[in-house]
C-alpha positions as CSV (number, residue, x, y, z in Angstrom):
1,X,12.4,88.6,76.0
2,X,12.2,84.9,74.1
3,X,10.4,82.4,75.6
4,X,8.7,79.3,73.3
5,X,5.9,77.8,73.4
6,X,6.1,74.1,74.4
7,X,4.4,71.7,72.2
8,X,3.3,68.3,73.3
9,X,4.7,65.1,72.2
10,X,1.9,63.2,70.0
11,X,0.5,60.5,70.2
12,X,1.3,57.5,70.3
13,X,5.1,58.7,71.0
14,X,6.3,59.0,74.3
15,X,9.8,60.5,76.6
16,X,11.1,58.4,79.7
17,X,13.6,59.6,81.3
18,X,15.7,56.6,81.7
19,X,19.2,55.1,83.4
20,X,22.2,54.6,81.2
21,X,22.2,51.3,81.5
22,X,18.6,51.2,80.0
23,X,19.8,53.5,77.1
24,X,23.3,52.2,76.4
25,X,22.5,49.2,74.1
26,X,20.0,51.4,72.0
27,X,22.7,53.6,71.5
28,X,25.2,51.5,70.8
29,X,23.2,49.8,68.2
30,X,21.7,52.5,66.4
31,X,24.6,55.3,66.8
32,X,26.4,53.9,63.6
33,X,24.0,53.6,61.6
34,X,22.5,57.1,62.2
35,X,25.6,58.8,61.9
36,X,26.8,57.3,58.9
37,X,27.4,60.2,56.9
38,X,29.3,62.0,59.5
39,X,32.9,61.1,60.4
40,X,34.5,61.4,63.6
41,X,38.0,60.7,65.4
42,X,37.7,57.9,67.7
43,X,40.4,59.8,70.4
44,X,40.1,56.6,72.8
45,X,42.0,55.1,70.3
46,X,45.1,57.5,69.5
47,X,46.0,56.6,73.3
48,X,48.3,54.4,74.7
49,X,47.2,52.0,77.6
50,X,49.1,54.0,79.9
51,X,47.0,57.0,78.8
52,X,43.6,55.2,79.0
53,X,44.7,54.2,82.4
54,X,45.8,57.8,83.5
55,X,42.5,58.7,81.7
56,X,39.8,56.5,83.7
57,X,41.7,57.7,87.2
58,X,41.0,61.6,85.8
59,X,37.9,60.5,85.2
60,X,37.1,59.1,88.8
61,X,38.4,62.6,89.9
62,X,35.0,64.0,88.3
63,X,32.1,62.5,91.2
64,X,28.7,62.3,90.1
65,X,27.6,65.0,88.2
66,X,23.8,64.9,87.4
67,X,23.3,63.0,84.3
68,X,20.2,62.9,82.1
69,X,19.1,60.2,79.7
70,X,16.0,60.9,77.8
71,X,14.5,57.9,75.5
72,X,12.0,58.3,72.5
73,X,9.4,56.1,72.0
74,X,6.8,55.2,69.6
75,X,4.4,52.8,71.3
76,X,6.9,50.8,73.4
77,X,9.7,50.9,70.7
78,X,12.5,53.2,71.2
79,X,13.3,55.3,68.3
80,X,15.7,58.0,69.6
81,X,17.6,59.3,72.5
82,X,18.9,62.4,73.9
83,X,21.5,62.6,76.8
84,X,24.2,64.8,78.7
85,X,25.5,65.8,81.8
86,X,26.5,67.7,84.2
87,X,29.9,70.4,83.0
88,X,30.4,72.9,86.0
89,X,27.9,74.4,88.8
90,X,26.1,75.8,86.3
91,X,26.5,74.0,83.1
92,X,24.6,70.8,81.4
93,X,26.2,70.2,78.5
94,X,23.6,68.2,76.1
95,X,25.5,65.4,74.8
96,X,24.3,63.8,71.7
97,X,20.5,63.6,70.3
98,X,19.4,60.9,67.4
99,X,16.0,59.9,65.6
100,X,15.8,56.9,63.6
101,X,14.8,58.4,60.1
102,X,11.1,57.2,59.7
103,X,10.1,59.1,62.6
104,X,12.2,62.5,61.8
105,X,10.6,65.9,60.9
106,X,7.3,65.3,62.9
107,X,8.5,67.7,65.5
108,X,10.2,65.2,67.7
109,X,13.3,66.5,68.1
110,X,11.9,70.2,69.0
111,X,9.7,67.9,72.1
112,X,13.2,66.4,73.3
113,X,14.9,69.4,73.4
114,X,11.7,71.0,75.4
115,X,11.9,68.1,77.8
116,X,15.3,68.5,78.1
117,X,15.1,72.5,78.8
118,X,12.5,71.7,81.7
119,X,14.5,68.8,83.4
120,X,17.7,70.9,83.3
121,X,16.2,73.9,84.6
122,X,13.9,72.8,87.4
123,X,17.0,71.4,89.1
124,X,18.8,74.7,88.3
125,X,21.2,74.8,85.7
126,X,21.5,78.2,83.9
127,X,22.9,77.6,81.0
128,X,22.5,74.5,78.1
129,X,25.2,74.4,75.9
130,X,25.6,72.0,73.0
131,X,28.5,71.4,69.8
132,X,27.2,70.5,66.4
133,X,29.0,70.2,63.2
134,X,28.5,73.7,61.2
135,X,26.3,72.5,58.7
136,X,23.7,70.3,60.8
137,X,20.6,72.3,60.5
138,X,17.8,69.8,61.2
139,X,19.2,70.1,64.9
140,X,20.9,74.1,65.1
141,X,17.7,75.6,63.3
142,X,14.7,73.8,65.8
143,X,17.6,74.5,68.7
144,X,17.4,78.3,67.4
145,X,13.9,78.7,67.0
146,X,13.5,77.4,70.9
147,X,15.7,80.2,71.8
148,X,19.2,78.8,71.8
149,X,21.8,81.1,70.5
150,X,25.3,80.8,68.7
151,X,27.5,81.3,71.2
152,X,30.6,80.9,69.6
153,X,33.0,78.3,67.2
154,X,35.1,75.7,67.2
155,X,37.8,73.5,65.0
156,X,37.8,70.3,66.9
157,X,40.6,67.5,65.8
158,X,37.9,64.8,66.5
159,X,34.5,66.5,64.8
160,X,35.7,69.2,62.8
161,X,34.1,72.7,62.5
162,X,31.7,73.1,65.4
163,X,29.1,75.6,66.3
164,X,28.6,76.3,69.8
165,X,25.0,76.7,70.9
166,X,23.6,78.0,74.6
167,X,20.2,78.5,76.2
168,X,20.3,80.7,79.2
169,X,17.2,79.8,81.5
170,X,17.6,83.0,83.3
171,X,16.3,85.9,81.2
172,X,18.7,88.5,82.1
173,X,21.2,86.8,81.6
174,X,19.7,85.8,78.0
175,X,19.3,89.7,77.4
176,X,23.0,90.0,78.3
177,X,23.8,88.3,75.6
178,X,21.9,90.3,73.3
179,X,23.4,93.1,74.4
180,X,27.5,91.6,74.2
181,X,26.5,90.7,70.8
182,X,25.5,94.4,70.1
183,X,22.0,93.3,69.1
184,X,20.7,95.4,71.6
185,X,21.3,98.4,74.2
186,X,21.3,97.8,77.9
187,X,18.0,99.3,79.9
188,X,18.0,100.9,83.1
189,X,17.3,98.3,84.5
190,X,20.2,96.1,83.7
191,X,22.6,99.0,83.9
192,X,22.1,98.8,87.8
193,X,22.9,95.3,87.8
194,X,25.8,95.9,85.6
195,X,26.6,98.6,87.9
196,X,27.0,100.7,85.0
């Protein structure tokens, strides 16, 4: 069974878990410039204002589903963000991540995702599921190594090619997938429980 190792955050960088209030205007300000190379279909503008408005009221038809908004800190400065939500009963679909590019490949982005993995998990979502572009590996290799898998694909009119990423915090169900993907055999011990 996978499991990783969690490695702490160093010094002098920091995680807060934050409102979205506190994390909006970071991410508005920096989003653009850290995703210049990537292009993407604004959809909020292909509609109509009588679609926007139909929109929002769907929206309102949602609740409150748990939220989490993760900020990245060096010192007191924020340098990067990770958030998500809630998807179904069972789901928390992580959102969008970003470093500024000074502080990337010193292992903060593998700390986030840990932090996110035990937030998610100790209020008890079983399954993490993320999209990325096909060809983003600084985020689907680290996701990988913490024991993510590729779950499946995806030709999106707004991103493009995606790859469909999910970490199961239960371990059978983890094993399951193994075994769907015929990278293992069932054991005894999940062929009760499959009824098999």
């Amino acid at each position: 069974m996978f499991s990783y190792m969690s490695t702490p955050i160093p010094a002098p960088y920091h995680i807060e878990k934050m409102t979205w209030e506190a994390l909006k205007p970071f991410f508005i300000e920096h989003r653009p410039k850290l995703f210049t190379e990537c292009f993407s279909l604004a959809s909020n503008k292909t509609l109509s204002d009588v679609e926007q408005e139909k929109m929002a009221i769907l929206a309102q038809n949602m609740g409150s589903p748990f939220t989490l908004n993760l900020g990245l800190f060096h010192n007191k400065k924020p340098i990067g963000w990770s958030f998500g939500w809630q998807k179904d009963r069972e789901t928390y679909y992580m959102t969008n991540s970003a470093i500024v590019p000074q502080h990337r490949r010193k292992g903060l982005y593998s700390c986030l995702l840990q932090k996110t993995i035990e937030e998610v998990q100790a209020v008890g979502f079983q399954i993490i599921e993320s999209r990325h572009t096909a060809t983003n590996n600084p985020v689907i290799i680290p996701k990988l190594k913490c024991g993510f898998i590729i779950s499946g694909m995806e030709i999106s009119d707004v991103f493009g090619t995606l790859v469909h990423l999910r970490y199961y915090t239960n371990p059978v169900r983890r094993h399951l997938m193994d075994i769907r993907s015929g990278q293992a055999k069932p054991d005894v011990d999940l062929m009760k429980k499959l009824e098999i």
